[in-house]
N, C-alpha and C positions, 0 to 999 in steps of 0.2 A: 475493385478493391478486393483483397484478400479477403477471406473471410471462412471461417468455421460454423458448419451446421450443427446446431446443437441436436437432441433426442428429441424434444418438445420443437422442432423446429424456427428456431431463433436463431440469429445470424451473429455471431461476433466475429468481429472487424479485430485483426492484428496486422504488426508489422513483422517483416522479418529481415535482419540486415545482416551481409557480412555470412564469413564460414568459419567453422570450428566449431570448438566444447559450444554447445547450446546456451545462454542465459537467457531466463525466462521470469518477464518485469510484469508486475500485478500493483496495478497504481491505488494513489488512495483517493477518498471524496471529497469532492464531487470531481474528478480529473478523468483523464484518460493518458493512454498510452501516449500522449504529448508531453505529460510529467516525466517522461526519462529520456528524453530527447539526450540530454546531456551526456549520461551515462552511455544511452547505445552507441553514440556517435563516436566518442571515446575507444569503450571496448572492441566495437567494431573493428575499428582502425586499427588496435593491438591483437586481432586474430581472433575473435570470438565470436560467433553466431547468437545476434542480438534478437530477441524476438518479445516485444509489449502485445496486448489486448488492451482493448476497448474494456470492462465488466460489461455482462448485459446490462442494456438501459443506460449506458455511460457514453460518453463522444460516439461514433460510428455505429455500433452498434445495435438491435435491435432493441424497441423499448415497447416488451411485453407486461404485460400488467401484475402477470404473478409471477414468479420466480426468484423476488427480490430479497432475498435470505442466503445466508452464510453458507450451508450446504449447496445450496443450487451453483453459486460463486465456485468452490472448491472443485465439483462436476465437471460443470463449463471449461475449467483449467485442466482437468483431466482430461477430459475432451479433446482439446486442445493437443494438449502433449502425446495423447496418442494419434491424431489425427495427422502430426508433422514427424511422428514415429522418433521421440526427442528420446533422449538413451545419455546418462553421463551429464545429466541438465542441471546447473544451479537455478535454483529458484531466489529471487528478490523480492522483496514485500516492502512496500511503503505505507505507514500508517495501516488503515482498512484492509490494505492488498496483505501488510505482514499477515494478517488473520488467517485472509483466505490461504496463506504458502502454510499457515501451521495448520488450519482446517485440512487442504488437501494430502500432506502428508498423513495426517492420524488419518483420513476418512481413507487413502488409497494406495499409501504403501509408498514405500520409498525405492523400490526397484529402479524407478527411472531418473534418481537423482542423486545428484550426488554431495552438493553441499544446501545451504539455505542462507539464506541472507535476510535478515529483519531490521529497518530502519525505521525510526520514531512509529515499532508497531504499535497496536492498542492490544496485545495480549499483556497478561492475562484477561484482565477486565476492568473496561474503563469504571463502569458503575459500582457506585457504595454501595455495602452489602456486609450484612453482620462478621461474611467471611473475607469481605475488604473494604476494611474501614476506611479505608486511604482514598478510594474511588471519592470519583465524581458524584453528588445528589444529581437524582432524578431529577428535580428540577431544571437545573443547567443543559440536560436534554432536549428537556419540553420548550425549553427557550430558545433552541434552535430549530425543532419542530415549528413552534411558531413564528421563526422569522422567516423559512422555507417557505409557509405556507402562506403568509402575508405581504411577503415580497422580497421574492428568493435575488431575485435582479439586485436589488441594495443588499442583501444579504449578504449574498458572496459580496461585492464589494469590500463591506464590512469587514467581515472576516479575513480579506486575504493580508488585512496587517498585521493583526498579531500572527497567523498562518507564517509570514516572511519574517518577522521580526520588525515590519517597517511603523511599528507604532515605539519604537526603543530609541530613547535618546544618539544621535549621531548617526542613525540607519543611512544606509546609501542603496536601499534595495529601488527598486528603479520604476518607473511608472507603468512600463511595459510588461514587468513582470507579475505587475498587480494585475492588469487588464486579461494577462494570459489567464489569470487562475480564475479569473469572471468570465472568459471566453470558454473555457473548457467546463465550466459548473453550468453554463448555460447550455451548454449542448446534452447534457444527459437529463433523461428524462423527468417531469416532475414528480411522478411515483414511486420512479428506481431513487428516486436523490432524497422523497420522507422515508420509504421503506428502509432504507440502508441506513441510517439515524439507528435507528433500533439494533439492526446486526452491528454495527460498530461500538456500540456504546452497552449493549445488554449482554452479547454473546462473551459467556466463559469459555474461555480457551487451555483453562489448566489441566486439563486432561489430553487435549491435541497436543500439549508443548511438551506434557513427558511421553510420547509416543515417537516424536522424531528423534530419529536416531541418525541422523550425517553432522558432519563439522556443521556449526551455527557461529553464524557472526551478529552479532547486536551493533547496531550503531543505531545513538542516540543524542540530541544535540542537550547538553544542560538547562538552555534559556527555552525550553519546551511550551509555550504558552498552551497547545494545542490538545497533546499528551501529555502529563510531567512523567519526567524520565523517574521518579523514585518509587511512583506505581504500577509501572509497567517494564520498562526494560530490567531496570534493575530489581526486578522479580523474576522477569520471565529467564532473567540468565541462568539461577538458579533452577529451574525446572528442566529443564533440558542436559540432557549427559553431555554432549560433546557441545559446549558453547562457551563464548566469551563476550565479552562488552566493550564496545570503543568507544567510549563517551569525548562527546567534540565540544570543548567551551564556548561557550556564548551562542551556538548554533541553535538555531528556530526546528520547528517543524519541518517547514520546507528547505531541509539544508541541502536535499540534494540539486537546488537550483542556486541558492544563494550562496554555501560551501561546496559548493557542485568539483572543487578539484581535488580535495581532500576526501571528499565521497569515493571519488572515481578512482585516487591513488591506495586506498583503504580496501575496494573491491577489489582492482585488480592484485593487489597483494596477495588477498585471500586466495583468489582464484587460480593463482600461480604453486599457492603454496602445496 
């Protein structure tokens, strides 16, 4: 398998498809680089050099005990991008993964990129907080802490309905695609999968998100059970100088699987443009 040496010596596992401008996919949790199947398979085909990770402790990858934090994420991705000598690369963020693409820009510079992509991210910050009132309570946290911990196996389950939308009157999301997002939560690690609870849900991002400076694309689905799109995209478009919002109706969290042609006609847009 492919794979990148980190500094601390850790192994992430990526894919890399197809040639051309570089797109570089950062999945959210508990997933791996099997969340963009759709997308690479897609761009690829249209001329683009597709490349997903693992996060450490996520699908393939190494699952060390510490490193499980926002900055070590945005590293690892820089790593990465230098280690494949990526030059002209748009970066894509899903959910957790938006984070780490706006982490890695403010933490490293944007020399080697050239647009950004954020999809149902969790910037600015998921958690309530006198300076965002709109977040999520602590609480709602702790309750996924607790079902990680107590039995993460029915957990995900759980979660991957509202995740699809498939708990929404008339769903057609499909049984396989639920099993996928339990197959992939299962494989990354059980310390990377409580410790990143915390980075996705705690970590502010409103100083990373006016630090990037390339074209930014927001897309964000309205029936968001997961993120609600009114405290997060629809903030974070503001903070960023060159950005906009493509809000998709009725779209879940997981749109780029269940809206996965309108995702894919929406990127390559940008990417053209």
């Amino acid at each position: 398998m492919p794979v990148y040496v980190t500094k601390d010596k850790e192994q992430i596992y990526y894919k890399d498809w197809g040639t051309g401008q570089p797109v570089v996919f950062s999945h959210g949790w508990p997933l791996s680089a099997d969340a963009w199947e759709d997308q690479m398979l897609f761009l690829a085909s249209q001329g683009y050099r597709c490349i997903a990770h693992d996060r450490r402790g996520h699908g393939r990858s190494s699952q060390p005990w510490n490193g499980n934090d926002m900055d070590t994420y945005a590293d690892d991705l820089a790593g990465l991008t230098a280690h494949l000598d990526l030059r002209n690369a748009v970066h894509v963020g899903h959910s957790t993964g938006g984070g780490e693409v706006a982490r890695y820009i403010a933490r490293h510079g944007s020399q080697r990129v050239a647009k950004a992509v954020l999809i149902g991210a969790v910037p600015p910050i998921m958690l309530k907080t006198k300076a965002n009132p709109g977040g999520l309570p602590i609480e709602t946290f702790d309750q996924i802490r607790a079902g990680v911990k107590n039995d993460r196996s029915q957990f995900f389950k759980d979660l991957s309905g509202p995740f699809y939308g498939a708990n929404r009157p008339g769903s057609k999301v499909s049984r396989g695609l639920l099993d996928s997002f339990w197959l992939q939560g299962m494989m990354a690690g059980h310390k990377a999968v409580y410790d990143c609870i915390k980075q996705f849900s705690e970590t502010d991002f409103t100083e990373d998100l006016k630090k990037i400076d390339v074209p930014t694309l927001f897309i964000h689905g309205d029936d968001d059970q997961i993120v609600p799109i009114a405290d997060s995209s629809m903030l974070s478009v503001k903070l960023v100088k060159k950005a906009r919002l493509k809000v998709i109706p009725g779209a879940p969290h997981g749109l780029c699987s269940t809206h996965k042609d309108v995702v894919n006609q929406e990127l390559l847009a940008f990417l053209k443009e």
